[in-house]
C-alpha positions in Angstrom: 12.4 13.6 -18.7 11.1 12.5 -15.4 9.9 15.2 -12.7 12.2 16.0 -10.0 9.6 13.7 -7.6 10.0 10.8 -10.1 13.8 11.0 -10.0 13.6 11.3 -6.3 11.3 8.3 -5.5 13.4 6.3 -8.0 16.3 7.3 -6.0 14.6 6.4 -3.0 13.8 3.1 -4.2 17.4 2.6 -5.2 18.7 3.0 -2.0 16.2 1.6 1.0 15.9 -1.8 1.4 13.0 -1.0 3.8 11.0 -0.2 1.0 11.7 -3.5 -0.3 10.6 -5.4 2.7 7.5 -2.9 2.8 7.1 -4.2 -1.2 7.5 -7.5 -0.1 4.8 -7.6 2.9 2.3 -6.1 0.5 2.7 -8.5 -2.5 1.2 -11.2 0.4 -1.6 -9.4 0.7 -4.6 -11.8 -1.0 -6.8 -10.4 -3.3 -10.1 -9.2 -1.9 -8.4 -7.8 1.6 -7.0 -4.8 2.7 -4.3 -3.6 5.3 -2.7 -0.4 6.9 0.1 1.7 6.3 0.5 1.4 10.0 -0.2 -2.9 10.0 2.3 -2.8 7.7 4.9 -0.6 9.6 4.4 -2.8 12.9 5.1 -5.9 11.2 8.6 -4.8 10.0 9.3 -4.0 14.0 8.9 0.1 13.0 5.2 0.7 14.4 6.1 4.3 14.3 6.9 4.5 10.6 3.6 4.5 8.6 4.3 7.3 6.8 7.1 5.6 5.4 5.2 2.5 4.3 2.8 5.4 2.1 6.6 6.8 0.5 6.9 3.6 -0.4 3.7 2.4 -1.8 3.8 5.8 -3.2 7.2 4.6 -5.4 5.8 1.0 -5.8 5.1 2.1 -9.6 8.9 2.1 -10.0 9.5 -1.6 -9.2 9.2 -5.2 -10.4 7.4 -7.4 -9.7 4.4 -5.3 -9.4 3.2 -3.9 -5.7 -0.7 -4.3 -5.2 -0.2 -0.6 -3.5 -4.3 -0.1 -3.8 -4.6 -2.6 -1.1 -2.9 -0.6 1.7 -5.6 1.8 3.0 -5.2 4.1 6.1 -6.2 2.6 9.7 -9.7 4.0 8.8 -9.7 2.1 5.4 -10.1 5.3 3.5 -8.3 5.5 0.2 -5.5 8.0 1.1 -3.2 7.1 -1.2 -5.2 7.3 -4.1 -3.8 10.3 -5.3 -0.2 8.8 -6.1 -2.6 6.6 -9.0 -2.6 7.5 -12.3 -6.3 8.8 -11.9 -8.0 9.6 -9.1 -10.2 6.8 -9.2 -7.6 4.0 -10.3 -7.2 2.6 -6.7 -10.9 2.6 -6.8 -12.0 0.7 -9.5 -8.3 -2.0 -8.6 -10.1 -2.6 -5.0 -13.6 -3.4 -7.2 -12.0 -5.0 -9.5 -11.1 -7.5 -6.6 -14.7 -7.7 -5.5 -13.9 -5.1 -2.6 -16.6 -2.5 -2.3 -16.0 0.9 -1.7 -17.9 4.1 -0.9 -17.1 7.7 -0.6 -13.3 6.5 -0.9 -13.7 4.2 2.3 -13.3 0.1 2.1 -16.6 -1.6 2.8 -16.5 -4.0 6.1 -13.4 -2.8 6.2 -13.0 -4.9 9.6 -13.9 -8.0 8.2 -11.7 -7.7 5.0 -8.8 -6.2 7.1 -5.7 -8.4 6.4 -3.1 -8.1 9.5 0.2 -9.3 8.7 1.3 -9.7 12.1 -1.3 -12.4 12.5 -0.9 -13.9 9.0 2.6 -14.3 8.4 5.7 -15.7 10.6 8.4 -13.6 10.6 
């Protein structure tokens, strides 16, 4: 039986189609890059709503296709969502596994890896 937060994140996945375009932003993200919660969130014309854009990476496990959620770091590039991964180093070894480097749970050149999709996609 799922938990109480499963059922809730399914629920909320059921329902927001912002979480959809979030989805959809961060499937376009190419391997080997990285953006923000917050790059994200100003794309979709909601610059305030980064925390939003972590709910849903947070119930990207839910949906199909699959959501590369281990690319969206925080504005730092630190790992901050890597908690809501299976283990604690999942998002980890997904960003390595894509030839990004990380160390103590921050993104490597994060600046020069940093994918913005403001500046790499037409709305």
């Amino acid at each position: 039986m799922a938990s109480l937060k499963q059922q809730h994140l399914k629920d909320l996945v059921n329902r927001h189609s912002f979480f959809e375009d979030v989805w959809d932003v961060a499937r376009r993200i190419p391997k080997g890059r990285v953006t923000s919660y917050g790059a994200i969130a100003n794309y979709l014309g909601t610059k305030m709503s980064a925390r939003m854009v972590g709910w849903a990476m947070n119930a990207a496990g839910y949906v199909k296709p699959k959501v590369p959620a281990h690319r969206v770091v925080n504005r730092n590039g630190m790992l901050s969502g890597k908690m809501h991964f299976a283990t604690p180093d999942l998002m980890q070894q997904l960003l390595e596994k894509e030839k990004t480097e990380v160390k103590n749970d921050k993104v490597v050149r994060f600046n020069d890896i940093f994918w913005d999709p403001a500046t790499e996609l037409i709305l």
